[in-house]
C-alpha positions as CSV (number, residue, x, y, z in Angstrom):
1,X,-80.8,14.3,-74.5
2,X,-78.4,15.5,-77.2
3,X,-77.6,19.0,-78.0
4,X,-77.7,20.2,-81.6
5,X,-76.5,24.2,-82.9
6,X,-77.8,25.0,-78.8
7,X,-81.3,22.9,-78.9
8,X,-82.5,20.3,-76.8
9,X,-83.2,17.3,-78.5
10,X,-84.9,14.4,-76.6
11,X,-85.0,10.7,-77.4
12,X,-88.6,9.0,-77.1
13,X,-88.2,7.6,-74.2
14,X,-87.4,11.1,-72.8
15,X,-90.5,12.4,-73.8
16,X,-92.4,9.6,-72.4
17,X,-91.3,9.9,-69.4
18,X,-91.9,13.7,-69.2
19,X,-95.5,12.5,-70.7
20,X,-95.7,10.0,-67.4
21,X,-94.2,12.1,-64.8
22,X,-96.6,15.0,-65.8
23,X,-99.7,12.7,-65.4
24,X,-98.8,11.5,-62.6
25,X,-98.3,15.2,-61.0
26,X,-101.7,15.8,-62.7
27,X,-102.9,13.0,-60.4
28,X,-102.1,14.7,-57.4
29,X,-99.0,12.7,-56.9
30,X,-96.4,14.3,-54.9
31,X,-93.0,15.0,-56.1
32,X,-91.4,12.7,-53.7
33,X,-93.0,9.9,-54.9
34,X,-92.7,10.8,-58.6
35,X,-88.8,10.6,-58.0
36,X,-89.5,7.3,-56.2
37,X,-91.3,6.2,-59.2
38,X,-88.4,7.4,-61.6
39,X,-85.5,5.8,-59.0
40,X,-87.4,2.6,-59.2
41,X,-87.7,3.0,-63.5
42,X,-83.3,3.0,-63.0
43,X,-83.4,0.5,-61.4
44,X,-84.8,-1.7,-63.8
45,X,-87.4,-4.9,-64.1
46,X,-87.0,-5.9,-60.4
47,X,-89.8,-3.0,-59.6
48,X,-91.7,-3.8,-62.1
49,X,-94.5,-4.8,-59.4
50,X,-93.7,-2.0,-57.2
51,X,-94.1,0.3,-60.4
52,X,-97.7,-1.4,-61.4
53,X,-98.9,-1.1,-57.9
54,X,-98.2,3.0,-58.1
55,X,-100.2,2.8,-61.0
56,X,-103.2,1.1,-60.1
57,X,-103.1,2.9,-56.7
58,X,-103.0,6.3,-58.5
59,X,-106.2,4.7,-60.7
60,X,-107.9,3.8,-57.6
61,X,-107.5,7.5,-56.1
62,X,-108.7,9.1,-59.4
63,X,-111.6,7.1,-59.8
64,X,-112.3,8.3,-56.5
65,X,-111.8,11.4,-57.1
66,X,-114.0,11.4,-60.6
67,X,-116.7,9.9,-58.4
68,X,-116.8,12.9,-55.8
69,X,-116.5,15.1,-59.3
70,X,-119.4,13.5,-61.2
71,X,-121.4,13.9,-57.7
72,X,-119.9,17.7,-57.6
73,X,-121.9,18.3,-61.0
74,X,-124.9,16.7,-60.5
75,X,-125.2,19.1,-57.6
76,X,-124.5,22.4,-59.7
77,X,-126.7,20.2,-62.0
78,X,-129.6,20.3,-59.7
79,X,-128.8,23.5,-58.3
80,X,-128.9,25.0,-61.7
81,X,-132.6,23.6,-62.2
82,X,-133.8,24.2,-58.9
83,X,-132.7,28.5,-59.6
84,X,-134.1,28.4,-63.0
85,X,-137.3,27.5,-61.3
86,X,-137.4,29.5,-58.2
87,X,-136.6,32.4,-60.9
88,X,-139.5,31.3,-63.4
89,X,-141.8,31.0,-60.2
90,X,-140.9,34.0,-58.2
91,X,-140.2,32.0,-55.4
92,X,-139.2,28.4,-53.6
93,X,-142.6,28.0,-52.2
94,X,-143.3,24.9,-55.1
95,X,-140.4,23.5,-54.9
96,X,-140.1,23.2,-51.8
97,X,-143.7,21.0,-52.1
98,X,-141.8,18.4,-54.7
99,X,-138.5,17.7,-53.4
100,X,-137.2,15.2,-53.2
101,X,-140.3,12.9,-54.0
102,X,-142.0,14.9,-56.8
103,X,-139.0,16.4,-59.0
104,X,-138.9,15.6,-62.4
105,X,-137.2,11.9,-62.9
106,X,-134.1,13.1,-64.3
107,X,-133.6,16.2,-61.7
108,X,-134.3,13.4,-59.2
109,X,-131.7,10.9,-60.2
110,X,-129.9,14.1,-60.1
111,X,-130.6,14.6,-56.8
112,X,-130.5,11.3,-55.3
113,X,-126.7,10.8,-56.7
114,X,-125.8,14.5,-55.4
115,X,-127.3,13.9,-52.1
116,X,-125.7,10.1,-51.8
C-alpha cells in the first residue's frame, strides 16, 4: 500500500487478497483461520497444498450448505403452492386427499426433494 496526497493506494495483489479474504469470511470461515490462511500465503510455495486443501474444504462446506439452501426453497416453494390452494379452496380438506401421491408433478418433485 502506498500513500499518495493522504489516499490509500493498493497494489493488485492487495486487492486480491482483500477479494479472497472477504470470500472466504462470506463462506463462513472464521477469522482465525483466515489469518492462518494469510500466514501460510507469507510463507510462501511450501503451503501451497495446505492452501488448496482450505479451498476445497471451504467448496465442500458450501456445496453443502447450497444443498440444504436449494432444499430450504423448494419448501417455501411447496409451501407457497400448497397456501395459494388452501386459499383458492377455502380450506386444506383437498389437499390433504393428494399429498404426497397426487400433487401435481412439479409440486411433487418439489416435495419429494423438500421432504428428503
Amino acid at each position: 500500500m502506498v500513500r499518495s496526497s493522504g489516499i490509500r493506494k493498493f497494489s493488485e495483489s492487495e486487492i486480491e487478497a482483500l477479494r479472497v479474504i472477504e470470500c472466504l469470511k462470506k463462506t463462513g470461515m472464521e477469522i482465525k483461520d483466515i489469518k492462518q490462511f494469510m500466514d501460510w500465503c507469507a510463507e510462501g510455495p511450501s503451503t501451497y497444498t495446505k492452501r488448496k486443501k482450505l479451498f476445497e474444504d471451504r467448496k465442500k462446506a458450501l456445496e453443502e450448505q447450497l444443498q440444504e439452501l436449494e432444499k430450504n426453497m423448494a419448501m417455501l416453494q411447496f409451501k407457497c403452492w400448497y397456501y395459494e390452494q388452501a386459499i383458492s379452496d377455502g380450506n386444506e380438506d383437498r389437499l390433504n386427499t393428494i399429498i404426497p401421491d397426487h400433487l401435481p408433478a412439479d409440486i411433487k418433485s418439489m416435495y419429494e426433494f423438500a421432504h428428503s
